[in-house]
C-alpha positions in Angstrom: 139.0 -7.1 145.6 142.2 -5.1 144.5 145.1 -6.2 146.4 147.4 -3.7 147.8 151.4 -3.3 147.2 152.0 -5.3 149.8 150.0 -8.3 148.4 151.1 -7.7 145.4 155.1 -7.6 145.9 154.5 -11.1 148.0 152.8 -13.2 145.1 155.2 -11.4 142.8 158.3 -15.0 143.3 156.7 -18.3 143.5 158.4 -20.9 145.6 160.2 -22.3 143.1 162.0 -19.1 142.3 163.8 -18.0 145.7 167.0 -19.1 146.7 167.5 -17.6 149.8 164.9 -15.4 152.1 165.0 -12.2 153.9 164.1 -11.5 157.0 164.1 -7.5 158.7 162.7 -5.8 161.3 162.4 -2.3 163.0 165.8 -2.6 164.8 167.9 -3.4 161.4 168.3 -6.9 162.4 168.2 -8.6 158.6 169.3 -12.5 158.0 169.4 -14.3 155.0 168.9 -17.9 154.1 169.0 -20.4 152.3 164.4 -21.1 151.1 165.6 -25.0 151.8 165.6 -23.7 155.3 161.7 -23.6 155.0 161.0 -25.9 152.3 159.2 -28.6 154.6 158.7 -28.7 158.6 159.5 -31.6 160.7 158.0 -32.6 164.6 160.0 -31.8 167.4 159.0 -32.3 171.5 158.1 -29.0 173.5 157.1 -29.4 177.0 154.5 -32.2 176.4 153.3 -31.4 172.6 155.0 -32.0 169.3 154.7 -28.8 167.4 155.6 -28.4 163.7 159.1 -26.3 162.6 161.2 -25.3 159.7 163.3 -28.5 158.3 166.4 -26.0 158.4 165.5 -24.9 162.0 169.3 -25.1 163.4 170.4 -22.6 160.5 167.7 -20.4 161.3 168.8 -20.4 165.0 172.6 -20.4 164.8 172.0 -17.4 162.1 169.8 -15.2 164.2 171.5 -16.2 168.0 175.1 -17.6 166.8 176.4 -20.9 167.1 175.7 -21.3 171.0 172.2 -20.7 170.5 171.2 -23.7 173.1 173.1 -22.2 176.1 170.4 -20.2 178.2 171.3 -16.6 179.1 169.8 -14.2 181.2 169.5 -11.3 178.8 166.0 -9.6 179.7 163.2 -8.7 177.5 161.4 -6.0 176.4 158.7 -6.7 178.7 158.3 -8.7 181.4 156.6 -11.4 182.5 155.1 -11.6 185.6 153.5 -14.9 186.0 157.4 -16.0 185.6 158.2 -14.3 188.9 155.3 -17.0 190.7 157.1 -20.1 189.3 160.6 -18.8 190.1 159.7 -18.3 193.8 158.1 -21.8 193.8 161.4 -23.6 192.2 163.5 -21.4 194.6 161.3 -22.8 197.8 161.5 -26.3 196.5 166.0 -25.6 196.1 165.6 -24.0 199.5 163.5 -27.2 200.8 165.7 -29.8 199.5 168.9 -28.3 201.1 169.9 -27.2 197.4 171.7 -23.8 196.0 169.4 -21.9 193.5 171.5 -22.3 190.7 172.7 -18.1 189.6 171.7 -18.7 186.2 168.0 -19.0 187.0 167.9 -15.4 188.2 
């Protein structure tokens, strides 16, 4: 079948001939970085898997969140999450149990 511009534009660089990718969205958010950022994946632990992610994965985070990108903030979402609100009640019961302060920064 014909391909559309879309298509088209994306097979128009082979990998070989990027140095650095692009990535936009709706709210003018744009990075740049270096393609060795994607040019393999490696295995990293979440929760009780090993799931595959970009060799360059640090540059890719300290880029789009800044250099701090591993201290968790409570900054909202654009939609929420209800099943959340079950498992924050159970972990504040278990504080509450245990004689403990729910730490402020799980709220």
């Amino acid at each position: 079948g014909a391909k559309n511009d879309v298509t088209e534009n994306y097979y128009m660089y082979l990998d070989d001939d990027t140095e650095s990718l692009t990535c936009a969205n709706i709210s003018g958010l744009k990075i740049v970085l270096p393609s060795s950022s994607y040019s393999d994946t490696i295995l990293l632990p979440f929760e009780s898997i090993r799931i595959p992610v970009p060799v360059g994965y640090d540059s890719v985070l300290r880029e789009r969140y800044g250099d701090d990108y591993m201290i968790p903030k409570c900054v909202g979402a654009l939609h929420d999450y209800p099943m959340f609100k079950k498992a924050e009640r159970i972990l504040k019961q278990h504080y509450e149990q245990n004689g403990l302060d729910f730490p402020e920064e799980f709220i």
